[in-house]
N, C-alpha and C positions, 0 to 999 in steps of 0.2 A: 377183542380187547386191544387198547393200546397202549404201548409203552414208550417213552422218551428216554435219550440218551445222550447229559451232555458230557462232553469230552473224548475223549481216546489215547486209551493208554495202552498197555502191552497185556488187559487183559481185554480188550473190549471185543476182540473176535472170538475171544474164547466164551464169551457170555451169549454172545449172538450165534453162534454154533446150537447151542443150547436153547434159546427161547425163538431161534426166526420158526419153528415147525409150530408154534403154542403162539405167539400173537399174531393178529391179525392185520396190525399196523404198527410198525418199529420203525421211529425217527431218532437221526443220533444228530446231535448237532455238534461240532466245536469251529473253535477259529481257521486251522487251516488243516483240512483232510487230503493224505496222500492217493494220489493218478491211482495207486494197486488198490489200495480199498474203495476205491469210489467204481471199481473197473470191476472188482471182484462181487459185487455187491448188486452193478446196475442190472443184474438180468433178475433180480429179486421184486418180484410186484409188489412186498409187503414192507420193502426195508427202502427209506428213504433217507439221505445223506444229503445232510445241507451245513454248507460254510457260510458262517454269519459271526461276522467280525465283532458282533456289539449283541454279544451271548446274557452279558452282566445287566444291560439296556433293556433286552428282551426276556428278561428272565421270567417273568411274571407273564408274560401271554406263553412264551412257551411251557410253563407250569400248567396255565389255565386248559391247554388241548392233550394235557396228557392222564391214563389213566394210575399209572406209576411212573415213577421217574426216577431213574438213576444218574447219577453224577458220580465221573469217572475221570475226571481231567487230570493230569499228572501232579499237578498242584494240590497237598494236601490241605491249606489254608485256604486255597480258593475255594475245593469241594466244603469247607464247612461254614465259608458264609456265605454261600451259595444255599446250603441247607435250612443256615436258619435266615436266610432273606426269604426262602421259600417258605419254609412253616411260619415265621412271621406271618405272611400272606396268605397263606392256603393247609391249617391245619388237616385238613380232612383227607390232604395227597400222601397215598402211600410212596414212601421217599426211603431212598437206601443211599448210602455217601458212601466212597471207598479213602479209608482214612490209611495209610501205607506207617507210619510214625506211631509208635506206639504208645511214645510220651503224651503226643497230641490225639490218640485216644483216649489216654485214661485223664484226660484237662477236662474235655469236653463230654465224654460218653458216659459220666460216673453219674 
């Protein structure tokens, strides 16, 4: 199975602890990823880390290769229209958003 992963915040290794042994291809994308995580990650055949400046450009083909997708990016405005640019597009992708703001869960998630 595959999963995608855009952003990186302070839990993103904590979630990749957890599903790198259960997928069999995990791509995390954001705009700029640190030398330690990219260092810590590179002996992983299944976890792929790629910096791609024009994530909002590419949103919709990196949707299209993914079996799940999570968006993680520290910006909680960004992860929700990111969400529904995606469901816009591609109702049928299992999608999870991490919304940090609790006001702007209960706008959007009610």
């Amino acid at each position: 199975m595959k999963i995608t992963i855009i952003g990186i915040n302070e839990i993103t290794e904590h979630i990749l602890r957890y599903i790198e042994d259960i997928y069999e291809d995990i791509s995390i994308y954001d705009i700029q990823i640190s030398a330690d995580l990219k260092n810590k990650y590179k002996s992983k055949n299944n976890i792929t880390i790629i910096e791609d400046n024009e994530i909002e450009k590419n949103l919709f083909s990196i949707s299209e290769k993914a079996e799940k997708l999570l968006i993680l990016t520290k910006d909680d405005v960004k992860n929700i229209y990111f969400y529904y640019k995606i469901r816009n597009y591609n109702n049928d992708l299992k999608l999870l958003v991490l919304i940090n703001d609790f006001s702007l869960y209960e706008i959007y998630c009610e």
